[in-house]
TORDRENGU-685639 format. One record per residue (C-alpha): residue number from 1; residue in three letters; x, y, z. Coordinates in steps of 0.2 Angstrom, whole numbers. Example, Ala and Ser with C-alpha at 12.3 -4.5 7.8 and 13.67 -1.06 7.14 Angstrom:
<nodes>
(1,"ALA",(62,-22,39))
(2,"SER",(68,-5,36))
</nodes>
This chain:
<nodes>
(1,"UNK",(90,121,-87))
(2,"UNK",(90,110,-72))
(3,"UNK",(108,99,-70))
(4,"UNK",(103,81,-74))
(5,"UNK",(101,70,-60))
(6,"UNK",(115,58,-53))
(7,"UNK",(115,40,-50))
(8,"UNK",(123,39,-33))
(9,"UNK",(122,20,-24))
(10,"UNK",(128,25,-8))
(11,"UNK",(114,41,-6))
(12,"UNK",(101,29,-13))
(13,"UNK",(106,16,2))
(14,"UNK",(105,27,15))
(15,"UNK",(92,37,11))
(16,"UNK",(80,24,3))
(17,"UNK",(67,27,15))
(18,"UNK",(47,21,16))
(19,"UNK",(41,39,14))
(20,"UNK",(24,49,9))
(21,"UNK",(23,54,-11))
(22,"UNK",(16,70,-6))
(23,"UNK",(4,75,-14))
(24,"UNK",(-4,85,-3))
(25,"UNK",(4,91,14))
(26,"UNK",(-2,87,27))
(27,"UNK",(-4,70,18))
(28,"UNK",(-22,58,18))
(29,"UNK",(-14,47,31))
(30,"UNK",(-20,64,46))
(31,"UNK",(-39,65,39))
(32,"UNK",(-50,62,50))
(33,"UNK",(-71,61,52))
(34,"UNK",(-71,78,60))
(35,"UNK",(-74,86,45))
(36,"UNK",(-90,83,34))
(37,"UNK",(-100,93,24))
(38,"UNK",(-103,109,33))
(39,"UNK",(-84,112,32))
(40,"UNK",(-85,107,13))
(41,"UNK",(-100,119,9))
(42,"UNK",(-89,133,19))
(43,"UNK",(-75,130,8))
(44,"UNK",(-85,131,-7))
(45,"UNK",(-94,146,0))
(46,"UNK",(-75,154,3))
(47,"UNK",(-70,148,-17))
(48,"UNK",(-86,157,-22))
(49,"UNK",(-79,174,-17))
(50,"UNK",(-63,173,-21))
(51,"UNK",(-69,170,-36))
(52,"UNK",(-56,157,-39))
(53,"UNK",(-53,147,-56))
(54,"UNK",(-57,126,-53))
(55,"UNK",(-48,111,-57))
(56,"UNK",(-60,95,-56))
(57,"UNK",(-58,76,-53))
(58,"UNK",(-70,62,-57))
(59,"UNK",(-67,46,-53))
(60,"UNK",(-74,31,-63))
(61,"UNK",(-71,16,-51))
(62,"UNK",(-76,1,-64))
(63,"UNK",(-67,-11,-74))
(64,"UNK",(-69,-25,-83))
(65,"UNK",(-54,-37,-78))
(66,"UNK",(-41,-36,-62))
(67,"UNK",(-26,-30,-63))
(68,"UNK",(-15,-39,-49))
(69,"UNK",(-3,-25,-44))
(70,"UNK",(-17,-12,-43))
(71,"UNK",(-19,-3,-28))
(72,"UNK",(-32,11,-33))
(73,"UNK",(-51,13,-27))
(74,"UNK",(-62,1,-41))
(75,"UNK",(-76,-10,-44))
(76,"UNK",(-71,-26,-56))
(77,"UNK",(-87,-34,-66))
(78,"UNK",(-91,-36,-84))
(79,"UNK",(-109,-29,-80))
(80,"UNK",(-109,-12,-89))
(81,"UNK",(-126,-10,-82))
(82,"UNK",(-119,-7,-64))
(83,"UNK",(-111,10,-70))
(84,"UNK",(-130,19,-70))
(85,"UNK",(-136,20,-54))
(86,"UNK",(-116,26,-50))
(87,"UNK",(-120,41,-63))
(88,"UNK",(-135,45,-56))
(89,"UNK",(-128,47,-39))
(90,"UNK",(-112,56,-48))
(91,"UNK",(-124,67,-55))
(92,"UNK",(-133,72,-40))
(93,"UNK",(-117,75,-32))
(94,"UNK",(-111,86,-45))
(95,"UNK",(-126,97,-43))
(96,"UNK",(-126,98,-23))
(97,"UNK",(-109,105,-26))
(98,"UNK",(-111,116,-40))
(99,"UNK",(-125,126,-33))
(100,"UNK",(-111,133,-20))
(101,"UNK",(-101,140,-33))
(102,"UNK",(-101,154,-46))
(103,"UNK",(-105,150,-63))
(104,"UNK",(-91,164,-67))
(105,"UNK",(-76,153,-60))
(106,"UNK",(-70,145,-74))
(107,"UNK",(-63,124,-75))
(108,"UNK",(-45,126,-81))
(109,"UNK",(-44,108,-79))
(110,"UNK",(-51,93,-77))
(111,"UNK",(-47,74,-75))
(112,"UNK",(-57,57,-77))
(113,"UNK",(-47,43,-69))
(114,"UNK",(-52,29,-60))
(115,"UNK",(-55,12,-62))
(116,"UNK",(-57,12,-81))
(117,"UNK",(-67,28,-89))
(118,"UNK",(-69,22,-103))
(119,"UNK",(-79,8,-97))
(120,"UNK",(-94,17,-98))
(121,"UNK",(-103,16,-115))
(122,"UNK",(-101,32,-126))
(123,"UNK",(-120,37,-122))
(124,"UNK",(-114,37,-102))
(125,"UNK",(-97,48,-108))
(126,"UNK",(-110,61,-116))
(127,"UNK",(-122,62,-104))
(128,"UNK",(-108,64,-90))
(129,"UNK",(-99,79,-100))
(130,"UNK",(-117,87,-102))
(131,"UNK",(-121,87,-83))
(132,"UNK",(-105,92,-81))
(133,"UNK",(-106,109,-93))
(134,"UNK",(-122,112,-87))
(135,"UNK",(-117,113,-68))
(136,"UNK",(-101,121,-70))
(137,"UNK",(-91,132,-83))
(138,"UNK",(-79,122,-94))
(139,"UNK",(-68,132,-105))
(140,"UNK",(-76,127,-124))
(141,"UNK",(-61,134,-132))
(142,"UNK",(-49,118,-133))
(143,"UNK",(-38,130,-120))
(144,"UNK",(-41,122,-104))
(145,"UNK",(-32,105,-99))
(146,"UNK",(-45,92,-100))
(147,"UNK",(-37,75,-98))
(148,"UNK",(-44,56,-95))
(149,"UNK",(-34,38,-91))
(150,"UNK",(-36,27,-105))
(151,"UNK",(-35,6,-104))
(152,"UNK",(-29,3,-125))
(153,"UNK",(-41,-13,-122))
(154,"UNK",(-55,-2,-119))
(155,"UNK",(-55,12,-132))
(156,"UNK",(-53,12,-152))
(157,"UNK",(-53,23,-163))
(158,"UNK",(-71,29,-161))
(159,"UNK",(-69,32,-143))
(160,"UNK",(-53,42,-149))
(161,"UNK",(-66,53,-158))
(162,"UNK",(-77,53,-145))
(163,"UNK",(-68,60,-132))
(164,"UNK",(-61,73,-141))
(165,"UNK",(-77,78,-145))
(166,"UNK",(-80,79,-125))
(167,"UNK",(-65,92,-125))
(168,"UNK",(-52,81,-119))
(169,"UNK",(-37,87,-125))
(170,"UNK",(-25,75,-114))
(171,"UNK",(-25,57,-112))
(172,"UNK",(-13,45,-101))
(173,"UNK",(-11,28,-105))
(174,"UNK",(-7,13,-94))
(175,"UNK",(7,3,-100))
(176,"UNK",(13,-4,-87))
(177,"UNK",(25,-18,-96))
(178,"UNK",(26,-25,-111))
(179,"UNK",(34,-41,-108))
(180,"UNK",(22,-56,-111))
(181,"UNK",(27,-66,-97))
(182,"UNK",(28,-49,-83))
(183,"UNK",(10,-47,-93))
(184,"UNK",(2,-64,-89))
(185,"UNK",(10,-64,-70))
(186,"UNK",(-1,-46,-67))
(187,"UNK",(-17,-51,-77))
(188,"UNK",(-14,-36,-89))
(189,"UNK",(-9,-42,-107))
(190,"UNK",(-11,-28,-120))
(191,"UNK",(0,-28,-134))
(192,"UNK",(11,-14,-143))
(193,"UNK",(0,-13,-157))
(194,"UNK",(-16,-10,-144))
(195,"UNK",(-6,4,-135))
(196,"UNK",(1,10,-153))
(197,"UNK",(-16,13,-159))
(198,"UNK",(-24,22,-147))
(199,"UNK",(-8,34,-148))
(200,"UNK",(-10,38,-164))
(201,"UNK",(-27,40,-165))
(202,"UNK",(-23,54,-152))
(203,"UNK",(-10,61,-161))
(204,"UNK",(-22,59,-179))
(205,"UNK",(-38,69,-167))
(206,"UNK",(-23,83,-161))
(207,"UNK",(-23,79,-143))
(208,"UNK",(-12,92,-134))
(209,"UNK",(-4,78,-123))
(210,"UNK",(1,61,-121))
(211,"UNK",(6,53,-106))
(212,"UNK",(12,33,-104))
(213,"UNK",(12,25,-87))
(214,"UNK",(28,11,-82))
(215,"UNK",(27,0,-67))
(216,"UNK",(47,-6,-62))
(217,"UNK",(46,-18,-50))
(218,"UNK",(33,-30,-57))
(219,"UNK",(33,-49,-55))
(220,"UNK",(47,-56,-69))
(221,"UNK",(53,-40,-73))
(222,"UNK",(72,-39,-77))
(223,"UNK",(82,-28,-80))
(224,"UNK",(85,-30,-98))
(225,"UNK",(65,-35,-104))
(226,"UNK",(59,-17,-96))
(227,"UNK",(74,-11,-105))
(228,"UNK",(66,-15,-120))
(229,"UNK",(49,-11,-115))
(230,"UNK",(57,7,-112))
(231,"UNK",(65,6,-127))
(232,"UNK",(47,2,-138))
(233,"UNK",(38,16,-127))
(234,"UNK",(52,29,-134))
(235,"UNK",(49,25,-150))
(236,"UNK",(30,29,-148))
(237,"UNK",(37,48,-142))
(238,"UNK",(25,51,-127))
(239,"UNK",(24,69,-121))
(240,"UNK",(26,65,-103))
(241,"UNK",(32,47,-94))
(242,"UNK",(28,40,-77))
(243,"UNK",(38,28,-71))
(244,"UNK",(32,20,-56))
(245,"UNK",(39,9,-41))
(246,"UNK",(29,-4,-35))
(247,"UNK",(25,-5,-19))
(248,"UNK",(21,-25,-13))
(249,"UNK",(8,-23,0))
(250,"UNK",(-1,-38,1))
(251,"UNK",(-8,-36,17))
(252,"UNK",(-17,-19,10))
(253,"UNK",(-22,-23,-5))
(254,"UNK",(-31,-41,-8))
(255,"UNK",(-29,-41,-28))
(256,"UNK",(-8,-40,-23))
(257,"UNK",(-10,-57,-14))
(258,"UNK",(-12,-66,-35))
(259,"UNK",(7,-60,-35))
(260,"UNK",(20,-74,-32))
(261,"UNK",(33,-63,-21))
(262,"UNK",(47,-76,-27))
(263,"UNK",(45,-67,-43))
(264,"UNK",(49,-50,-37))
(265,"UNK",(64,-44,-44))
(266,"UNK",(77,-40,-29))
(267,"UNK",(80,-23,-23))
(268,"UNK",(97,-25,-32))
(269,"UNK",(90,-29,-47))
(270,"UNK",(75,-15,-45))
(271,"UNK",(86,0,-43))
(272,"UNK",(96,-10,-60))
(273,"UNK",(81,-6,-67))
(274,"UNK",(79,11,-62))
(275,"UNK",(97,17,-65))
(276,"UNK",(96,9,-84))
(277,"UNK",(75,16,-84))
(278,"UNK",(85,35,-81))
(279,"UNK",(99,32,-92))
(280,"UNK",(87,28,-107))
(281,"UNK",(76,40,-105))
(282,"UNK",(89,53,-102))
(283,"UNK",(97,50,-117))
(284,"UNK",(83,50,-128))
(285,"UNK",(79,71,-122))
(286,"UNK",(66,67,-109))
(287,"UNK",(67,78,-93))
(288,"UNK",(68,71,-75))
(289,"UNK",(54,83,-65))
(290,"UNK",(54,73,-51))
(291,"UNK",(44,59,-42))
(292,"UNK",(44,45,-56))
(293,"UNK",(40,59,-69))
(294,"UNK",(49,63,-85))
(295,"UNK",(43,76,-98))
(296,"UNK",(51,81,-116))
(297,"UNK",(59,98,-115))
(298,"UNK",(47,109,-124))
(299,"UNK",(31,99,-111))
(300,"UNK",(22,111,-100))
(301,"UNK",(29,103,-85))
(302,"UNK",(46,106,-90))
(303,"UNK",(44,123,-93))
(304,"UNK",(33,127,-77))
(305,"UNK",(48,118,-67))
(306,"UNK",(63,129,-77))
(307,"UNK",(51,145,-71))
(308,"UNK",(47,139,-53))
(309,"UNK",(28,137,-57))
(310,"UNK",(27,118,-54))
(311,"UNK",(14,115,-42))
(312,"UNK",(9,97,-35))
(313,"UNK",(-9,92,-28))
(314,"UNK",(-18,75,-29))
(315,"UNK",(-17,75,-48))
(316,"UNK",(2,75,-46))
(317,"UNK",(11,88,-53))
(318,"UNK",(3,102,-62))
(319,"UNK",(3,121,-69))
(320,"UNK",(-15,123,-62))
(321,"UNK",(-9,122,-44))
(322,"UNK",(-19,139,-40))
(323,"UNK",(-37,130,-43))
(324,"UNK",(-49,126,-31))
(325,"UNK",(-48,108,-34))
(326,"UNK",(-64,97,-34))
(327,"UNK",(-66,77,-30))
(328,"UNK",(-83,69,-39))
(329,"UNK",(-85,51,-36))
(330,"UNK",(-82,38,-24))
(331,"UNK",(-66,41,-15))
(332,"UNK",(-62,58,-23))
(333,"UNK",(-51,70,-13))
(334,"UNK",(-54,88,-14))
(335,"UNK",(-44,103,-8))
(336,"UNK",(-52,119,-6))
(337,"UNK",(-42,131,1))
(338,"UNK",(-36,126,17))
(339,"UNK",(-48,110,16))
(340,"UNK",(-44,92,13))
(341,"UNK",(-59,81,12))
(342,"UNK",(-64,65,4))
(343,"UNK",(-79,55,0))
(344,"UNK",(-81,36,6))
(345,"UNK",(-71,23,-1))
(346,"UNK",(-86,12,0))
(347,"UNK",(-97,12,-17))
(348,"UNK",(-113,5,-8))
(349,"UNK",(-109,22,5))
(350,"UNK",(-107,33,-6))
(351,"UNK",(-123,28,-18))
(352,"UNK",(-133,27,-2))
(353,"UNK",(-129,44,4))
(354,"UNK",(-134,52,-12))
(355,"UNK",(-147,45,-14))
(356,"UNK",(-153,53,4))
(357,"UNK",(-148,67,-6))
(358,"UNK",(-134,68,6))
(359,"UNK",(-114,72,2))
(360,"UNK",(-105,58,5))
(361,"UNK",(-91,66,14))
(362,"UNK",(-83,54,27))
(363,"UNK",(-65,62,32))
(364,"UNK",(-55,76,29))
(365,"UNK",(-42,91,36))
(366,"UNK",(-42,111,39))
(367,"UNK",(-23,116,37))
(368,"UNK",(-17,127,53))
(369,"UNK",(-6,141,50))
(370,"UNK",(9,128,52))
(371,"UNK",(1,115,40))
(372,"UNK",(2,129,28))
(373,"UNK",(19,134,31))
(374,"UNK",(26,115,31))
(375,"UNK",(15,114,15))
(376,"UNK",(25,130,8))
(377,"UNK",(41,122,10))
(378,"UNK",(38,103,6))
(379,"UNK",(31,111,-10))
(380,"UNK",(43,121,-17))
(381,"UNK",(56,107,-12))
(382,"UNK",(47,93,-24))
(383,"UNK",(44,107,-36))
(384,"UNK",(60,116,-41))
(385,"UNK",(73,107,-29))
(386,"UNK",(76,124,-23))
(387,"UNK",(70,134,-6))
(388,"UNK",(76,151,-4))
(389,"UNK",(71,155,15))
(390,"UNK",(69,173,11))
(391,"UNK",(52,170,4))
(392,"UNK",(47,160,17))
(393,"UNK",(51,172,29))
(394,"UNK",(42,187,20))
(395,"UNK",(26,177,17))
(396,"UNK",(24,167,34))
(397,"UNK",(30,182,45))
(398,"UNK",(45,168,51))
(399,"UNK",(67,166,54))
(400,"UNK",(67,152,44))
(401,"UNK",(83,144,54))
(402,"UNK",(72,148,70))
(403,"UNK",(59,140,69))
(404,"UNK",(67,125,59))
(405,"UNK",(83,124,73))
(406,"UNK",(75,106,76))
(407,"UNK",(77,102,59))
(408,"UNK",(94,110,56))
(409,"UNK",(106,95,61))
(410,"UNK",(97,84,49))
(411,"UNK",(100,96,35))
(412,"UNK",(118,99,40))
(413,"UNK",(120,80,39))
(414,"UNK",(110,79,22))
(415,"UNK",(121,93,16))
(416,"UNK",(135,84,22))
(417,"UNK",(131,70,13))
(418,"UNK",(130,78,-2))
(419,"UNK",(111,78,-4))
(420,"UNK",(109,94,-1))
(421,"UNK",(118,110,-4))
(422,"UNK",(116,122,12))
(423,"UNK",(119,139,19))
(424,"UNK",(110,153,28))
(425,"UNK",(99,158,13))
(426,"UNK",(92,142,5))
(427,"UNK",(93,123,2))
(428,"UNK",(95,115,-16))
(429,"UNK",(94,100,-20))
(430,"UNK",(111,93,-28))
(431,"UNK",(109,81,-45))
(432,"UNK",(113,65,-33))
(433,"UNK",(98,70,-22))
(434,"UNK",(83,71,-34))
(435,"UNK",(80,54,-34))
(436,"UNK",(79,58,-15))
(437,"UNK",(70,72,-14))
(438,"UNK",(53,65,-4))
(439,"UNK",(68,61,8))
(440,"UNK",(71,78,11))
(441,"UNK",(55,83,11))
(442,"UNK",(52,72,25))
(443,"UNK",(61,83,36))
(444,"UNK",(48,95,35))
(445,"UNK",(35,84,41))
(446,"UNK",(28,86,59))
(447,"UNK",(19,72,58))
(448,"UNK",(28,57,50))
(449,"UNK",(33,51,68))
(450,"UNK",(16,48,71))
(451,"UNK",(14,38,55))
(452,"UNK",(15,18,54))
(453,"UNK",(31,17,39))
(454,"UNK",(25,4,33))
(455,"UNK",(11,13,25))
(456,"UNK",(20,22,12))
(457,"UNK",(29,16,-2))
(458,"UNK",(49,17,-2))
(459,"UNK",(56,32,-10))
(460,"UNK",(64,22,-24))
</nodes>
């Protein structure tokens, strides 16, 4: 079992840095308009004979009300009808990439996440899960991990039953905070009961897997109200946690500009927050996997990480890191391969391309043979906390220390610090550096000195 991690206020001031999440290497922030659709067709052509197994993503941009800290791609109206003509331009997409693949290459997962998915009507749900076993081969067997983000306001009971109907198997919750007054200053009140029904109409229906989702950071938030938010949310036993900083960037994100910055919590008070949000958790037998993500023991995550499977894509971290992963929907990432690419961020964009009968493609990456070593590295790093250079060596044809002598002095200094432990055969990331680790990753990244910082959120 992994040592636990270890609060240590002198790492986390020096090595609180703005950094990428890193969910993909290189990260979103390099793609670029070169690649469109004939790169993604290739891609697909190159997946279609390797035969490899898929992982698909569909994002439902709508919802019903704003929520003031959200920075994700979505559409707020209380029109349900404006979720039609998106489905029909959904549809059209998932055909145009289906006829490049082999029926034969089975969808070990897939994720609906947006926005809100359940803000489409059940009719919508059914209609969108038929296309979608019609075009590609979803596992029927309960076996493969089919999960969807739920919004407790917009799903009872009967939509419970619904979606496990579907074949989900997996459902993640947004939480958030459960203070009334942290509630009202974000626009997202939702009470325990809501949150608590929805769970165990899960747990009645035998989902596999519950997730619950935390913001710390959150306008009014103490330290001892998200004590007792965590406190309620471990009572309600979720497989999986996600407890996530947030990241203040009004100038970004126009919904942001409704928060009062005065009622921030200070960065003192923030890593309070975080240090108690650890401790708690901690001692109720969840496990730290790394990057705001704690899992119980006996979850898949936990045991992927004990047995150095752990893989991280744009799903976060997951066990089906070896699929082809496929991005329907506006703003959807793919990676196929060696390919990055995304569809526009634009709604109207990507309706309009569609309905040319056009992918809506707009940016995206080919990895080069040093992309896909960096990505190697940076991978295992987030994944296991533990490198052993030998594997490198044997699978990129490299010396390590070599080609990484650039790199070396900042390692010797982490290593000095007590980040990292060092020597001529791998890096491990010590207990008081896993708070830290996208710090170390950072290393690793050949192009973070072209990034604007101020991009990326802070590590902690």
């Amino acid at each position: 079992m992994l040592d636990a991690i270890r609060w240590d206020n002198d790492l986390i001031r020096r090595y609180d840095l703005a950094g990428p999440r890193y969910t993909s290497y290189p990260t979103a922030v390099q793609f670029d308009s070169l690649v469109g659709t004939f790169d993604l067709f290739h891609a697909l052509r190159e997946s279609r004979k390797a035969q490899r197994p898929l992982s698909l993503y569909v994002h439902v941009p709508f919802c019903a009300n704003i929520c003031y800290y959200c920075a994700c791609n979505k559409v707020i109206t209380k029109d349900r009808g404006r979720a039609l003509p998106y489905l029909q331009r959904l549809e059209q997409e998932i055909q145009l990439i289906a006829c490049h693949l082999d029926p034969a290459q089975k969808v070990e997962q897939l994720h609906f996440g947006g926005g809100t998915p359940t803000f489409l009507s059940h009719d919508e749900l059914r209609q969108l899960m038929s296309r979608l076993r019609k075009s590609f081969n979803l596992l029927d067997d309960d076996s493969g991990d089919y999960g969807i983000e739920i919004d407790p306001r917009e799903a009872d009971w009967s939509t419970m039953g619904l979606l496990r109907e579907l074949g989900f198997n997996r459902v993640s919750i947004g939480l958030q905070d459960l203070d009334p007054a942290v509630q009202r200053a974000v626009n997202r009140l939702q009470s325990l009961e809501e949150t608590r029904a929805v769970i165990e109409a899960a747990r009645t229906l035998q989902f596999r897997s519950i997730n619950i989702d935390l913001i710390y950071g959150l306008p009014k938030q103490t330290p001892d109200n998200f004590a007792r938010t965590v406190e309620e949310v471990i009572s309600l036993q979720p497989d999986r946690l996600s407890v996530f900083n947030y990241a203040h960037l009004p100038e970004r994100f126009m919904p942001q500009r409704r928060i009062h910055s005065h009622e921030l919590p200070t960065a003192a008070q923030k890593l309070d927050i975080l240090q108690r949000t650890i401790d708690q958790l901690t001692a109720a037998g969840y496990r730290y996997i790394g990057m705001d993500h704690f899992a119980l023991p006996d979850d898949e995550l936990a045991i992927a990480q004990e047995e150095s499977t752990l893989q991280r894509n744009f799903q976060g971290y997951t066990t089906h890191g070896h699929c082809d992963l496929i991005g329907l929907g506006v703003s959807a990432i793919s990676q196929i391969g060696d390919l990055y690419c995304q569809n526009s961020s634009d709604l109207n964009h990507y309706q309009n391309a569609l309905a040319s009968a056009q992918m809506a493609t707009q940016r995206g990456l080919v990895c080069n043979a040093d992309d896909r070593l960096r990505r190697a590295v940076i991978q295992q790093l987030i994944c296991t906390f533990h490198l052993e250079f030998a594997e490198i060596e044997r699978v990129f044809n490299i010396d390590f220390r070599g080609y990484f002598s650039a790199q070396w002095p900042q390692l010797q200094s982490m290593a000095t610090d007590g980040l990292i432990a060092l020597d001529n055969e791998k890096i491990s990331v010590l207990p008081a550096g896993r708070l830290l680790v996208r710090s170390v990753c950072m290393v690793f990244d050949a192009y973070l000195e072209q990034h604007n910082h101020q991009r990326f959120s802070r590590v902690i």
